[in-house]
N, CA, C and O atoms as CSV, one atom per row, in Angstrom:
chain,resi,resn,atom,element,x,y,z
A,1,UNK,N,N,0.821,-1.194,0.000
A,1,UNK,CA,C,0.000,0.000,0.000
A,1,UNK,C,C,0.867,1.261,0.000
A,1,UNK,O,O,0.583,2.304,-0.588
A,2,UNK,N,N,1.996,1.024,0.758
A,2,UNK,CA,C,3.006,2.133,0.497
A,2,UNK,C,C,3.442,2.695,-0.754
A,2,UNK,O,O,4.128,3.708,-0.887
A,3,UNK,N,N,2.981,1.948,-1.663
A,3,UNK,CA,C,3.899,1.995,-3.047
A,3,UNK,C,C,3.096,3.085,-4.206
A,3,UNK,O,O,3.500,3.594,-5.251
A,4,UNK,N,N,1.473,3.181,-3.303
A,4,UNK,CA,C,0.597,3.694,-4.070
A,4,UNK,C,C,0.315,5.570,-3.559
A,4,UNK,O,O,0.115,6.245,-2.549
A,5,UNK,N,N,0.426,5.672,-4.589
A,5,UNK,CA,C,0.545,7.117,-4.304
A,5,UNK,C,C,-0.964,7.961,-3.908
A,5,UNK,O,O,-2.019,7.602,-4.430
A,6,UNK,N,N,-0.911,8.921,-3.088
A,6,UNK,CA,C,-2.033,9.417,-2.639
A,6,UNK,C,C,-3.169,9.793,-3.966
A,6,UNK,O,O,-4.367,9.524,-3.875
A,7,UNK,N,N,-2.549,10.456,-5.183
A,7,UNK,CA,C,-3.441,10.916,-6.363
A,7,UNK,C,C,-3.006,9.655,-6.962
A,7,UNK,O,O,-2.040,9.780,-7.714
A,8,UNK,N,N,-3.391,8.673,-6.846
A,8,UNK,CA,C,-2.937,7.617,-8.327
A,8,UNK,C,C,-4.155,7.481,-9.161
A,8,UNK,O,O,-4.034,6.771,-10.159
A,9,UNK,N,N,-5.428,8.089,-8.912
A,9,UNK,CA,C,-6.108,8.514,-10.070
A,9,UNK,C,C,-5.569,9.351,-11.264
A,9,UNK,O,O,-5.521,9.019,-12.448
A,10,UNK,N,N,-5.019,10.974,-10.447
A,10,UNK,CA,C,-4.248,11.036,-11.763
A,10,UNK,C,C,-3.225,10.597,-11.905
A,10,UNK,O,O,-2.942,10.512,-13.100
A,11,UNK,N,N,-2.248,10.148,-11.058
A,11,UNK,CA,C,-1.166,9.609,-11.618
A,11,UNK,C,C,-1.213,8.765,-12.554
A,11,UNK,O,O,-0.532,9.035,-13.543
A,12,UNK,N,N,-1.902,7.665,-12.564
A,12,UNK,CA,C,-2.359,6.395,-12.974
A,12,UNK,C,C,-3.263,6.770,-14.076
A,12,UNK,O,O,-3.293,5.810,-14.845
A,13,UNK,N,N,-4.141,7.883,-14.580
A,13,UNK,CA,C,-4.362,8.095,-15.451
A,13,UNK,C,C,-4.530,7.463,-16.794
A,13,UNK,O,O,-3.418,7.420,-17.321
A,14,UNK,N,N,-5.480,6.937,-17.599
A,14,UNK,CA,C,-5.317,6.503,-19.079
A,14,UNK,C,C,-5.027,7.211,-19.673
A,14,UNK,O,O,-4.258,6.873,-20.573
A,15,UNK,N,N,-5.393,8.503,-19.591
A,15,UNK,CA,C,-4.550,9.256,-20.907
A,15,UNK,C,C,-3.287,10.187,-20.552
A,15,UNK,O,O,-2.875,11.113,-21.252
A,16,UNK,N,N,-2.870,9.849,-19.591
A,16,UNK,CA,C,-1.469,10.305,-18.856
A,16,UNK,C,C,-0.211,9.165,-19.189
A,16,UNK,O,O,-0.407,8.027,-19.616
A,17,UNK,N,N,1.095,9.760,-18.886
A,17,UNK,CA,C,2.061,8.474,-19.655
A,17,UNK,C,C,1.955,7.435,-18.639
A,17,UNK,O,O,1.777,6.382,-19.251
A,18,UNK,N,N,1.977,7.216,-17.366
A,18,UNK,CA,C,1.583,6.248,-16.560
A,18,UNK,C,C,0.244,5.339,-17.184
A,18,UNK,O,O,-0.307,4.404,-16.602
A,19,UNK,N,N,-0.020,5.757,-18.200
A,19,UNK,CA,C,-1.424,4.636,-18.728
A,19,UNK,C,C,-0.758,2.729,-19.129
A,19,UNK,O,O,-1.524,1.772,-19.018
A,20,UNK,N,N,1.009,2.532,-19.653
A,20,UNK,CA,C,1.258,1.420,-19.116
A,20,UNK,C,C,0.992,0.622,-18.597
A,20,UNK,O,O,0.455,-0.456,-18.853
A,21,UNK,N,N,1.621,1.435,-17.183
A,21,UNK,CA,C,1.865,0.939,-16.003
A,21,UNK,C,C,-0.049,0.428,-14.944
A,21,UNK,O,O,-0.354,-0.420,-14.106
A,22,UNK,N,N,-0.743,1.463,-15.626
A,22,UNK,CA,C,-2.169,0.900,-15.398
A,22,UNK,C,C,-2.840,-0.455,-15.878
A,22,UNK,O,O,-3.405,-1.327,-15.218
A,23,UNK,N,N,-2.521,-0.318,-17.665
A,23,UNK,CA,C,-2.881,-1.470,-18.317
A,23,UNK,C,C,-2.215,-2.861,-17.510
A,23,UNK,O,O,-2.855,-3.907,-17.401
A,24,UNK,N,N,-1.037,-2.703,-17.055
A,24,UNK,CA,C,-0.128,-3.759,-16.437
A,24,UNK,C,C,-0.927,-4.151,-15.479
A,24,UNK,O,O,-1.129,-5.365,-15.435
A,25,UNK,N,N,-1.613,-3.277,-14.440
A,25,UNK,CA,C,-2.202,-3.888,-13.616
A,25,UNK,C,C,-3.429,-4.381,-13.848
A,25,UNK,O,O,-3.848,-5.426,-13.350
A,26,UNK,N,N,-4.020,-3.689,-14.571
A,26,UNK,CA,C,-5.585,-4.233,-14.665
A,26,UNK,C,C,-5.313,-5.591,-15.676
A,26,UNK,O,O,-6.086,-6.525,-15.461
A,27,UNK,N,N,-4.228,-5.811,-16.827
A,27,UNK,CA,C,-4.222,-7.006,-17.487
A,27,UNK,C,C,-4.280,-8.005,-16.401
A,27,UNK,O,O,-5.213,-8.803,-16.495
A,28,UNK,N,N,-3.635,-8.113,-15.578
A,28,UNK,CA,C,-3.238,-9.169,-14.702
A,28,UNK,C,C,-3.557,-9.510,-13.624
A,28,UNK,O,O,-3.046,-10.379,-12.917
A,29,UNK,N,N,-5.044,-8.376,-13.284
A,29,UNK,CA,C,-5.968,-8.325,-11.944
A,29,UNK,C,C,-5.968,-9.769,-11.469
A,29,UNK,O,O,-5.803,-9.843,-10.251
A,30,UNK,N,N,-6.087,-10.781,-12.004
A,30,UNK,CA,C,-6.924,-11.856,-11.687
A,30,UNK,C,C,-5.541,-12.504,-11.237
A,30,UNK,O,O,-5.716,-12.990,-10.120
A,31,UNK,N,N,-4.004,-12.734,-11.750
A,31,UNK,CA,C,-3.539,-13.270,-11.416
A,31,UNK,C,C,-2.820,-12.751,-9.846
A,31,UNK,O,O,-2.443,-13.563,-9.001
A,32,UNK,N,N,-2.734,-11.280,-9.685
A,32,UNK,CA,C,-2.707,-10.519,-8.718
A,32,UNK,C,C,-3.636,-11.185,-7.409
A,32,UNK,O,O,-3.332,-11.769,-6.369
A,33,UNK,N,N,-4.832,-10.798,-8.003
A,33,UNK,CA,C,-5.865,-11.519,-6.856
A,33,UNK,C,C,-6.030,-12.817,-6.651
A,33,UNK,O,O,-6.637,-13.057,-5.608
A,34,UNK,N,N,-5.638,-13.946,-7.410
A,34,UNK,CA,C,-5.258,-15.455,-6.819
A,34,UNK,C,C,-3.795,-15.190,-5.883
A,34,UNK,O,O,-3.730,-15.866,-4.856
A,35,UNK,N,N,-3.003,-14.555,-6.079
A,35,UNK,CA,C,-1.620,-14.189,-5.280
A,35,UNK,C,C,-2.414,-14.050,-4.106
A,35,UNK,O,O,-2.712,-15.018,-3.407
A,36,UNK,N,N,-2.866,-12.554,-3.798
A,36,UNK,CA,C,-3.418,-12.205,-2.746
A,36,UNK,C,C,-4.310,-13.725,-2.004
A,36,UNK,O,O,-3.940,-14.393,-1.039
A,37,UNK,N,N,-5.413,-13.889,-2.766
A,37,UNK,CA,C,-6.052,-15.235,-1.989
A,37,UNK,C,C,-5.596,-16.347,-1.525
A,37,UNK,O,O,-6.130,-17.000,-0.628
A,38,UNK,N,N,-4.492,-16.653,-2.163
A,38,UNK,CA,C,-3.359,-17.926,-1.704
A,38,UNK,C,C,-3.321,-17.585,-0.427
A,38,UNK,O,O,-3.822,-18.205,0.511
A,39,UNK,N,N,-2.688,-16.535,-0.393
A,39,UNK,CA,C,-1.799,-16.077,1.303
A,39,UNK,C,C,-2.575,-15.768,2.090
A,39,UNK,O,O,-2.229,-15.775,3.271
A,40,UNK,N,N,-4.413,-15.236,1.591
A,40,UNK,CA,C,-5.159,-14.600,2.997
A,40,UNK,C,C,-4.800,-13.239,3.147
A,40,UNK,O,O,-4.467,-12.782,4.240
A,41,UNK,N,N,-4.864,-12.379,1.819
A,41,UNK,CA,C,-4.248,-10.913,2.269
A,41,UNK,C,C,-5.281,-9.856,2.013
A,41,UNK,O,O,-5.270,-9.114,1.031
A,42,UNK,N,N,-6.207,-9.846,3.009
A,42,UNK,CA,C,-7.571,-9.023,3.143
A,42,UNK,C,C,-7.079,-7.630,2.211
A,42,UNK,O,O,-7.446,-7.280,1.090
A,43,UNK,N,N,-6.317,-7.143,2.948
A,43,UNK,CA,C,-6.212,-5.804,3.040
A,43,UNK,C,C,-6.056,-5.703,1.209
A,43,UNK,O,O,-6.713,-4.963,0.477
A,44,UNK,N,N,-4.834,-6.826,0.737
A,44,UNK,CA,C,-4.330,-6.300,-0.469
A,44,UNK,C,C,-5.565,-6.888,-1.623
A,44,UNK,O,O,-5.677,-6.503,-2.787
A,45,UNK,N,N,-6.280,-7.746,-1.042
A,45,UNK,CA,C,-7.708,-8.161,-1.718
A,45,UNK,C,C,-8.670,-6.716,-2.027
A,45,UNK,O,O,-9.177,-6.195,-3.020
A,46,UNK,N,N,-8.607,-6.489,-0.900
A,46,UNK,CA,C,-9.887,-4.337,-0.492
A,46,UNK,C,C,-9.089,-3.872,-1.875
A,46,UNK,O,O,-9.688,-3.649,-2.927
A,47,UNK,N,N,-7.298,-3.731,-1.680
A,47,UNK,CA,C,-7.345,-2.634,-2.605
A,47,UNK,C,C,-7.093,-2.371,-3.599
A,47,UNK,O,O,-7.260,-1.311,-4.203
A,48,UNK,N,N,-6.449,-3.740,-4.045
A,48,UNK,CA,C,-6.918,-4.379,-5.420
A,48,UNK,C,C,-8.346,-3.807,-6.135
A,48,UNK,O,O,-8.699,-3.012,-7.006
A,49,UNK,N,N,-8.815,-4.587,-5.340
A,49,UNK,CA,C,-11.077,-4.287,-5.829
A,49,UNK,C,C,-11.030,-3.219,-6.220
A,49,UNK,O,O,-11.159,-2.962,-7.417
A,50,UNK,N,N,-10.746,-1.924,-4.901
A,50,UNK,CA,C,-11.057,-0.665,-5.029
A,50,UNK,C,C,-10.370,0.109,-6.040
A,50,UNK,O,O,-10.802,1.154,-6.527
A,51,UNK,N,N,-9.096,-0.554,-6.379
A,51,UNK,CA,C,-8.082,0.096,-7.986
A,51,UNK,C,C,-8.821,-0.290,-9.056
A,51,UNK,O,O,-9.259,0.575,-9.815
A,52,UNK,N,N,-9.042,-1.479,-9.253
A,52,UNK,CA,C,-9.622,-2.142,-10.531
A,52,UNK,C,C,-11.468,-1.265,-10.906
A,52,UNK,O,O,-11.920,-0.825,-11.963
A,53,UNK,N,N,-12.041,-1.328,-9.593
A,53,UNK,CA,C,-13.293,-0.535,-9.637
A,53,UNK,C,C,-13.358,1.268,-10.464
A,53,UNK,O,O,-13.972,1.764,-11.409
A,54,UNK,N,N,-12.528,1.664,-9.631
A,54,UNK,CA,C,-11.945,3.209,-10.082
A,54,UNK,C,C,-10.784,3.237,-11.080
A,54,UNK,O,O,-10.385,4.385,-10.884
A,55,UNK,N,N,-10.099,2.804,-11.880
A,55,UNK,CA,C,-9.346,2.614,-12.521
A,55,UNK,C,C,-9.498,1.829,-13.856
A,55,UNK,O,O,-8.980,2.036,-14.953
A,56,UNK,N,N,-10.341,0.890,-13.449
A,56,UNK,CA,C,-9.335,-0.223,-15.317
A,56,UNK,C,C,-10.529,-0.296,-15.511
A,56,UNK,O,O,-10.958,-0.863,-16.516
């Protein structure tokens, strides 16, 4: 959670150059969130959801 920046709406942006680094995450939501579910990681499960919801 540290890694995510307070504005990563705009940071993270689609039509900003960070739009990549967005596609990267939302391509791979699902393998992200089996990671998270393996281990039991509530928190990184919430904010996953809540990126992918507002974001991709």
């Amino acid at each position: 959670m540290t890694f995510i920046p307070d504005d990563y709406k705009t940071f993270f942006s689609k039509n900003g150059d960070n739009k990549d680094i967005l596609y990267h995450i939302c391509a791979n939501v699902f393998y992200i969130s089996d990671l998270f579910d393996e281990y039991e990681y509530e928190k990184g499960i919430k904010i996953l959801e809540q990126a992918e919801l507002e974001c991709c």
